[in-house]
C-alpha positions in Angstrom: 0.0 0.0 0.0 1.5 3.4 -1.0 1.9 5.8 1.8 0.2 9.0 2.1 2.6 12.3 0.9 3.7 14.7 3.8 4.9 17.9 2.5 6.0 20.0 5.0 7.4 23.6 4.8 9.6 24.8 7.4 10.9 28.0 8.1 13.7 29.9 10.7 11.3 29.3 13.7 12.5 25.6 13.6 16.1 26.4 14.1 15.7 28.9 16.2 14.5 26.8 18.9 18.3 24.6 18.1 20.2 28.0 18.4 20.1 29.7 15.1 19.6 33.2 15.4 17.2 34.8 12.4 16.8 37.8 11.8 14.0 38.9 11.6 13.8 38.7 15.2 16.7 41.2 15.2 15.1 44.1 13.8 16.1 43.4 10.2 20.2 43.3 11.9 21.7 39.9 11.4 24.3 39.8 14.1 25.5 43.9 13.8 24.4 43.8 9.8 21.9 45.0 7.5 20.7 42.3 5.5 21.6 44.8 2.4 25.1 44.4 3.4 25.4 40.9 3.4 22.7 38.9 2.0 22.0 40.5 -1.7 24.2 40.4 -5.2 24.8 44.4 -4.7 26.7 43.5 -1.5 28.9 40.8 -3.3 29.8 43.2 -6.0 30.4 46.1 -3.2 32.4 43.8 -0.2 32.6 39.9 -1.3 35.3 39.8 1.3 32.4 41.2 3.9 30.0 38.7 2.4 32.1 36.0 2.6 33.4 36.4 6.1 29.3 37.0 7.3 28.9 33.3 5.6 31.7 31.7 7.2 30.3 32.8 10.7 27.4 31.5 9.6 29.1 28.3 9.4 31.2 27.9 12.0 28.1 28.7 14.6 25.5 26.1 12.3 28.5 23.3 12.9 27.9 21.9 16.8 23.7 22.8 16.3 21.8 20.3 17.1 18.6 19.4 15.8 15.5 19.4 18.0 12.3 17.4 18.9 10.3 19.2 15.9 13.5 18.5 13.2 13.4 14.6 14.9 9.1 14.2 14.6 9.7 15.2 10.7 12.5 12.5 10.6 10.6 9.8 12.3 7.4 10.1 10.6 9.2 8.9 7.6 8.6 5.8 8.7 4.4 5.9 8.1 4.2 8.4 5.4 6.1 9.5 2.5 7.7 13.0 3.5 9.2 16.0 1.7 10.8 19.1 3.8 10.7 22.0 1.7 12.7 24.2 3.5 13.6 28.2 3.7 16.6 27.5 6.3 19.9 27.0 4.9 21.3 25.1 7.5 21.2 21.0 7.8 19.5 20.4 10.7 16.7 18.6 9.2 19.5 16.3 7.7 21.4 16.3 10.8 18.0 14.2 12.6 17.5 11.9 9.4 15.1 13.5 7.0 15.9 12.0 3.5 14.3 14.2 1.2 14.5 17.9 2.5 14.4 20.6 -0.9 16.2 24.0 0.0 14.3 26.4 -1.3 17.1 29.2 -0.5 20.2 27.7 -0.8 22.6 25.4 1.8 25.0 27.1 4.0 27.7 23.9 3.6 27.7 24.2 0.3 29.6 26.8 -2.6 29.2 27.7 -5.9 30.5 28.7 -9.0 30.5 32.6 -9.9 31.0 31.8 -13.6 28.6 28.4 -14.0 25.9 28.0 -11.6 25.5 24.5 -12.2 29.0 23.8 -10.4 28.2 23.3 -6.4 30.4 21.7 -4.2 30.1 20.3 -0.7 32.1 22.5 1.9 34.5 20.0 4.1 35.4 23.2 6.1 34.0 26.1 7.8 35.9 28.8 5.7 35.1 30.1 2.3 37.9 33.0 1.0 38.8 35.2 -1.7 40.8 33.2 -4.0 39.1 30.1 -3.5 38.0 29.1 -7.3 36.0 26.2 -8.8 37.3 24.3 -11.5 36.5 26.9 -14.2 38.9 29.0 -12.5 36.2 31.5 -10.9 35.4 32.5 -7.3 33.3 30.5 -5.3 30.0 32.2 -3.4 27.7 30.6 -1.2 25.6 28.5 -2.6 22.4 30.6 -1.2 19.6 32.7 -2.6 20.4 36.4 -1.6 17.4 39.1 -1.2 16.4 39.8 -5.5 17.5 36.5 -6.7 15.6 34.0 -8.5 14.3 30.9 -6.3 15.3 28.0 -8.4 13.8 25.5 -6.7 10.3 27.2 -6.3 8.8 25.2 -9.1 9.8 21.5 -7.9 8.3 23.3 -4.2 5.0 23.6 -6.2 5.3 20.5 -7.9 5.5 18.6 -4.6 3.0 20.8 -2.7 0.3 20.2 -5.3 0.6 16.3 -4.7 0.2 16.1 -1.0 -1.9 14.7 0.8 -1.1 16.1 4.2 0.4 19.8 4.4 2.2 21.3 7.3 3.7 24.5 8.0 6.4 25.0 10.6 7.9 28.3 12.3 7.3 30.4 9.4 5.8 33.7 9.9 4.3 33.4 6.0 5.7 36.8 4.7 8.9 35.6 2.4 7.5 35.3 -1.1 7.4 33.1 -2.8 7.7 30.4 -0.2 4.6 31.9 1.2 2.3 31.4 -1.8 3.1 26.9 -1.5 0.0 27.0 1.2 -2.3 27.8 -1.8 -0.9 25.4 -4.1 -2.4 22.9 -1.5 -6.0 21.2 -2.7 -8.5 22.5 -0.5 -9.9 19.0 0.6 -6.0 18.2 2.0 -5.7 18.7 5.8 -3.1 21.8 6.7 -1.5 22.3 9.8 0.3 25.6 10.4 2.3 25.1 13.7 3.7 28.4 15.6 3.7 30.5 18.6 2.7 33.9 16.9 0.4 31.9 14.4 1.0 34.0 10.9 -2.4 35.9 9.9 -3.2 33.8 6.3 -6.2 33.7 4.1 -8.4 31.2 5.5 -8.8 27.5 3.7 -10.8 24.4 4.1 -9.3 22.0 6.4 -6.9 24.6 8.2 -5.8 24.0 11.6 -4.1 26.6 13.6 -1.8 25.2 16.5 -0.1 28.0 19.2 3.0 25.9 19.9 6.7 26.3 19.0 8.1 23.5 16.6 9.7 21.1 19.3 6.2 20.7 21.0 3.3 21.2 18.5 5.4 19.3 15.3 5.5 16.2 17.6 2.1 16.2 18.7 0.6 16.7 15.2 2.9 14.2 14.1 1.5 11.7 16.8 -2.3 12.2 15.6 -1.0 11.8 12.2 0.2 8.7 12.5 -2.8 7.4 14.3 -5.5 9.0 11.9 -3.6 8.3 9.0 -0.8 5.6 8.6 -1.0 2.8 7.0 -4.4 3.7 5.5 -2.9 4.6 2.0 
């Protein structure tokens, strides 16, 4: 018997609860910076050097986090139902507690890429990413993340996957970062949808929408609990 499709979108509210500081909840700083000066293409042009050194913090801080009860519920309930984390984090957390199919929708912190041929992405064995670090064309590496005024390549396989589940969730996101926060409508209205928060986002209201008031370590294990008793196994 197949098992039902999980699709779950996550955002920084997940790993925020491991550590991860976002920062939204910094008043648009991200550790002393304006997002302008480190996380768009006008900043790499201005200061890569600035950019670069921003990332590699990044990195060395994401490299002890743990994942918590809400990234290990996601994990687990691969075992009843087919799942697919579509993610706006870049860090690995959800791959640190097990989850084999997670989809970054803005890019992976451990990985670089190729200034010259976007194509060429390579896994990051260290921390530290530096001027003068080229790929195999010969050009600069970047992070391998989607800066504010990019393209989101991997926004059509998110819809792709979002219009086939059978079971939608929505996990510390606060629904504002477009176009992640357009999947929800993508989602057939007879298909249960659980957005699972603290400060529950203000959305349009849809059939078969429940709202639960809990951060990610405590409401993604419950839901994942009456999941698995409502619907595994039933195909």
């Amino acid at each position: 018997m197949d098992k039902k499709k999980v699709v779950v979108l996550t955002g920084a509210g997940i790993s925020a609860e491991s550590g991860i500081p976002t920062f939204r909840d910094a008043n648009g700083l991200w550790e002393g910076h304006n997002v302008e000066d480190v996380a768009t293409p006008q900043a790499w042009t201005r200061d890569p050097e600035l950019v670069l050194e921003f990332y590699n913090q990044r990195r060395k801080a994401a490299r002890d986090v743990k994942p918590n009860e809400g990234h290990k519920a996601l994990a687990e309930l691969e075992k009843h139902f087919q799942v697919t984390i579509i993610t706006q984090n870049i860090d690995n957390l959800h791959e640190k507690a097990g989850s084999s199919r997670v989809l970054h929708l803005h890019g992976e912190l451990f990985k670089s890429r190729s200034t010259a041929d976007e194509s060429l992405l390579y896994d990051m064995d260290s921390w530290e990413l530096n001027m003068g670090d080229c790929c195999e064309k010969g050009s600069q590496l970047r992070p391998h993340v989607v800066w504010f005024g990019e393209a989101v390549p991997m926004m059509e396989p998110a819809i792709a996957e979002t219009a086939e589940a059978d079971i939608f969730m929505v996990v510390g996101t606060s629904m504002q970062v477009y176009p992640a926060a357009s999947l929800l409508y993508y989602v057939e209205d007879h298909v249960p949808k659980y957005i699972i928060d603290p400060k529950l986002p203000l959305v349009h209201q849809r059939p078969n929408l429940h709202m639960v008031e809990a951060k990610a370590s405590v409401g993604v294990p419950k839901v994942c609990r009456e999941l698995i008793e409502k619907h595994a196994g039933k195909g």
